[in-house]
C-alpha positions in Angstrom: 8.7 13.4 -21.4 6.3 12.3 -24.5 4.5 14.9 -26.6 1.4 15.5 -25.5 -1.0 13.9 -28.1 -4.8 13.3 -28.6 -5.0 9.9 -26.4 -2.5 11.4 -23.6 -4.3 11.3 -20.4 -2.5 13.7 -18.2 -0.9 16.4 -20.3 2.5 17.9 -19.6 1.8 21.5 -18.7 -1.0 20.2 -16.0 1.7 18.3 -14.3 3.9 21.3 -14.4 1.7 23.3 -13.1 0.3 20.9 -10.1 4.1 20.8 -9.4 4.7 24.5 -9.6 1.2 24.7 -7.3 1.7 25.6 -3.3 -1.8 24.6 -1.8 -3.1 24.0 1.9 -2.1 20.4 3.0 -5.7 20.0 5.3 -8.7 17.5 4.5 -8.5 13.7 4.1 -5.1 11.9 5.1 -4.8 8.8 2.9 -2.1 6.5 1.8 -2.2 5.0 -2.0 -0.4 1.9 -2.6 0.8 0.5 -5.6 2.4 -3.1 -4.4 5.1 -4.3 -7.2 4.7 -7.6 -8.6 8.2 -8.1 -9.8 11.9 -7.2 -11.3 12.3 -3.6 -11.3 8.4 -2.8 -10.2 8.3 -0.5 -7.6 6.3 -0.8 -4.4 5.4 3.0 -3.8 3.3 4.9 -0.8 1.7 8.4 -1.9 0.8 10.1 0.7 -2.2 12.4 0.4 -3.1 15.8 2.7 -6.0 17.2 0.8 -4.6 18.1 -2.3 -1.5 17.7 -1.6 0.3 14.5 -2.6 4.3 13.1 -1.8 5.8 9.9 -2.5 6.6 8.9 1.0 8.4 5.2 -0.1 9.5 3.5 -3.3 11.4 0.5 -3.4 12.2 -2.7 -5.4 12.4 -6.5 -4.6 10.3 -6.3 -1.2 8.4 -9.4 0.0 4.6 -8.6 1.1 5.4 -8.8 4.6 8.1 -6.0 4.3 5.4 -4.3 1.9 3.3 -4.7 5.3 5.7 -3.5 7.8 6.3 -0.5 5.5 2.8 0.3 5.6 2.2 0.4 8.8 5.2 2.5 9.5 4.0 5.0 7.4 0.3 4.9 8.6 1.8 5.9 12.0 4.5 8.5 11.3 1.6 10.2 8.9 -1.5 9.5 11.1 -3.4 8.8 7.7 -7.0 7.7 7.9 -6.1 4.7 6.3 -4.5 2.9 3.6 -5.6 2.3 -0.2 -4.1 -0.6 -1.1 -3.9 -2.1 -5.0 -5.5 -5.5 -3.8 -4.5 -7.4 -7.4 -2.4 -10.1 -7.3 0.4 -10.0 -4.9 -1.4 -6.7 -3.4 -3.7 -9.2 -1.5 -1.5 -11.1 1.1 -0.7 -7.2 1.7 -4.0 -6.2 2.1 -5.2 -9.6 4.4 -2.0 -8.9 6.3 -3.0 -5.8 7.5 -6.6 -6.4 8.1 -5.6 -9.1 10.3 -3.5 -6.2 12.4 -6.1 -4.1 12.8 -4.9 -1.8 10.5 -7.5 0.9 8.5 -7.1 -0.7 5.1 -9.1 -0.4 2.3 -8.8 -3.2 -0.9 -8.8 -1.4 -3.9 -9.7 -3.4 -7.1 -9.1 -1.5 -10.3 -10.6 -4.4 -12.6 -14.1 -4.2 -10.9 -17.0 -2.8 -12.9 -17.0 1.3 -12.7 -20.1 2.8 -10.4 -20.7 4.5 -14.1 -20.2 1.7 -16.2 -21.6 3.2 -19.2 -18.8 5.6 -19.3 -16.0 3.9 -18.1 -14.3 0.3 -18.8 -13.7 -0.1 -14.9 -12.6 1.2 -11.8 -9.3 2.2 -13.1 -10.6 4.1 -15.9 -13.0 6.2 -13.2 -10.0 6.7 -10.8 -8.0 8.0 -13.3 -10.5 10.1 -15.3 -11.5 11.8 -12.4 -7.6 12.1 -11.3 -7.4 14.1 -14.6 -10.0 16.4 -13.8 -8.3 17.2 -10.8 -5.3 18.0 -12.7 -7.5 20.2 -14.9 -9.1 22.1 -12.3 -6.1 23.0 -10.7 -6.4 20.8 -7.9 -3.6 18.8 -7.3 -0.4 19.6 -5.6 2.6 17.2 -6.6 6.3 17.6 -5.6 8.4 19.3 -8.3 11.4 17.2 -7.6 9.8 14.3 -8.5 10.3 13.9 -12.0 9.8 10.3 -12.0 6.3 10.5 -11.3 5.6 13.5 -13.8 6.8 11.3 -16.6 5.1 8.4 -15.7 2.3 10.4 -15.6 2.5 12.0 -18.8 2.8 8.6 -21.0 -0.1 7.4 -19.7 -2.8 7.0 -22.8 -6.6 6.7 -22.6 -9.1 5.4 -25.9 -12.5 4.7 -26.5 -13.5 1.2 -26.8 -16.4 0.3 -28.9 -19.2 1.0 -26.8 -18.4 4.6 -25.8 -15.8 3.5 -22.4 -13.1 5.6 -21.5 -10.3 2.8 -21.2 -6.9 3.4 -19.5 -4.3 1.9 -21.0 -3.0 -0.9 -18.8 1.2 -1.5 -17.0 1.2 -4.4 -19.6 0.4 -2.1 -22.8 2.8 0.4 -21.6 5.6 -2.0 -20.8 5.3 -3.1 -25.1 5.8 0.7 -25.9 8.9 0.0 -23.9 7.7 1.9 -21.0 8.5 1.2 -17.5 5.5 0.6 -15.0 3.3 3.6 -13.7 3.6 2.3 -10.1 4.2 6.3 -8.8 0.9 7.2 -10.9 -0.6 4.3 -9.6 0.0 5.1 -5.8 -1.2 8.6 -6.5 -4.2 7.6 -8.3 -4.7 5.0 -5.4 -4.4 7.9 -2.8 -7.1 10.0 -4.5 -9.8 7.1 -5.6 -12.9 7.4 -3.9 -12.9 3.6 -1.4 -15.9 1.3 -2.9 -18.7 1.4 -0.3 -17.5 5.1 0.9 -15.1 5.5 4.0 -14.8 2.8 6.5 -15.4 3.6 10.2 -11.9 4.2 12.4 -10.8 0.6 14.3 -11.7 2.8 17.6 -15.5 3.4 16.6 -16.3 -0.2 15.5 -14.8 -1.3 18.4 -17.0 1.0 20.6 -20.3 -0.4 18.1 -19.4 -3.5 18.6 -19.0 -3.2 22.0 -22.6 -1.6 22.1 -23.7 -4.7 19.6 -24.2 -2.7 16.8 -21.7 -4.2 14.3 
């Protein structure tokens, strides 16, 4: 684990302590994924009860369609509301694949401006501020096993750019510090982001609006 410094966004002891936590697993059921892009990437699945947060998959070298297939399976053995997929790059064919199946998916798009753009660089800075709040407040429950994810959460860094934004650094910085990618911290940043346009009706209620020519 890094030393916590004065750009670290997460620090240490809050991850230790959101993995020493024991909180109720009720509220919003959502999946974040993190699709890998290549090499040693990881596609990962976090799943998300409330506050509570598991890595439910993580795996190397997987085509989008087995990305896909793995999402699915997950969305039914968790009955999550739906799933928050990273939608960059290869993340779209993922994304399109399951829209196509029905499937409750949500395109997540950490590049696109931040609903507060004065105070953060983009989505990805606003997800993951507000992820660290949560960490802050004591309102996060991870796995204490997983000590993959705490480090990758503890080397992530955060600056100020020159007109005020709070700007997470990106996989690409942290791969020159000789870092591997933050897919894990992705995922669960992914499984806690608030969807762009709120939260999209079940498949079963726009069927029934539709039906009633509403939608």
């Amino acid at each position: 684990f890094p030393e916590a410094g004065s750009d670290t966004l997460i620090p240490l002891s809050w991850v230790q302590a959101a993995q020493e936590r024991s909180l109720e697993p009720s509220g919003s059921v959502v999946l974040g994924v993190d699709v890998a892009r290549f090499g040693d990437d990881e596609t990962v699945i976090c799943l998300r009860r409330g506050p509570v947060a598991r890595i439910v998959h993580a795996g190397t070298q997987e085509d989008t369609m087995q990305t896909t297939g793995r999402v699915v399976r997950a969305l039914a053995e968790t009955g999550a509301e739906r799933a928050q997929v990273d939608a960059v790059g290869i993340g779209a064919g993922v994304v399109d694949r399951l829209r196509e199946m029905g499937k409750p998916v949500v395109e997540m798009q950490a590049g696109e401006a931040a609903s507060d753009p004065e105070r953060f660089a983009n989505r990805r800075a606003e997800w993951y501020w507000a992820l660290r709040e949560r960490f802050e407040a004591g309102e996060i429950d991870l796995d204490p096993a997983d000590e993959e994810l705490a480090a990758q959460l503890t080397a992530i860094k955060y600056r100020i750019d020159s007109r005020g934004r709070i700007v997470i650094e990106s996989k690409d910085e942290m791969k020159r510090r000789g870092l591997p990618s933050p897919d894990r911290a992705d995922a669960l940043c992914l499984a806690f982001a608030p969807p762009p346009g709120g939260v999209p009706l079940p498949e079963s209620v726009r069927e029934m609006l539709r039906g009633a020519s509403l939608v």
